[in-house]
N, C-alpha and C positions, 0 to 999 in steps of 0.2 A: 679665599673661601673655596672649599674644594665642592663640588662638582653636584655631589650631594646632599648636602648641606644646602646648597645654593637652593635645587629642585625642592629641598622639605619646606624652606622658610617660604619661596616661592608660592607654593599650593597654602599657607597657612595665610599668606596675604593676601592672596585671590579667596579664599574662603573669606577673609573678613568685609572686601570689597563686594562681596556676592551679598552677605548680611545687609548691604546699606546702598545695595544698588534697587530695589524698590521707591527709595525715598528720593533717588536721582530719576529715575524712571517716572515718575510723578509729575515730575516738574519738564518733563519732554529731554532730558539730557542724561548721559550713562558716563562711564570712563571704565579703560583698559590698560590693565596691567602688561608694560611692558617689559620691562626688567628691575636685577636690583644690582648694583655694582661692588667691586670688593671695601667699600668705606660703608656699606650697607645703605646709601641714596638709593631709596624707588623711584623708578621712573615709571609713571603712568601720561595716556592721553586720554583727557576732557574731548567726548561728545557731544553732539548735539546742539541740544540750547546753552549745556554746560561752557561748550567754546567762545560765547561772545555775551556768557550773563557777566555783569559785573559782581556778582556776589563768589564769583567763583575762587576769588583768594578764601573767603572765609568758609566756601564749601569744601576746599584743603584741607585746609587748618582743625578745621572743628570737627568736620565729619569725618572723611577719606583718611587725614593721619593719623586721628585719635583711635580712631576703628583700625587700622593697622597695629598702632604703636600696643594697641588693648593684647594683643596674640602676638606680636613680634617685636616684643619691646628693644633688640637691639638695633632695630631700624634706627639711623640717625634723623630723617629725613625723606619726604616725598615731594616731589615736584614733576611738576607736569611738563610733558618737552611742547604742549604748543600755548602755554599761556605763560606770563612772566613767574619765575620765583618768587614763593613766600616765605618770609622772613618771621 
């Protein structure tokens, strides 16, 4: 993925994680976009309460990837580097 590309898809996932970080903020916990790699895996980190709530696979899944995948459908995948992968 070249260089710019990378940076448009980049800002269009952080726009969608901006839409649904309210509803993380809420609940005392946030997450940050850290990169996306050339297989299009996001990687983000869970803060806060986010880090040690157990519902946090299913706030992936349903919130975080669905909100991404909604504006950046070629994303294959998002996982988080400090909680386990979801399947």
């Amino acid at each position: 993925m070249d260089a710019e590309k990378k940076k448009d898809l980049l800002a269009k996932i952080d726009q969608a994680i901006n839409n649904i970080r309210p509803y993380l903020e809420a609940d005392g916990g946030d997450v940050r976009l850290v990169d996306i790699d050339d297989d299009f895996v996001v990687k983000v980190e869970l803060l806060g309460a986010c880090e040690a709530c157990p519902m946090s696979p299913m706030t992936m899944k349903a919130g975080i990837e669905e909100a991404v995948k909604r504006v950046a459908p070629e994303v294959k995948a998002i996982n988080a580097i400090n909680i386990a992968s979801v399947s």
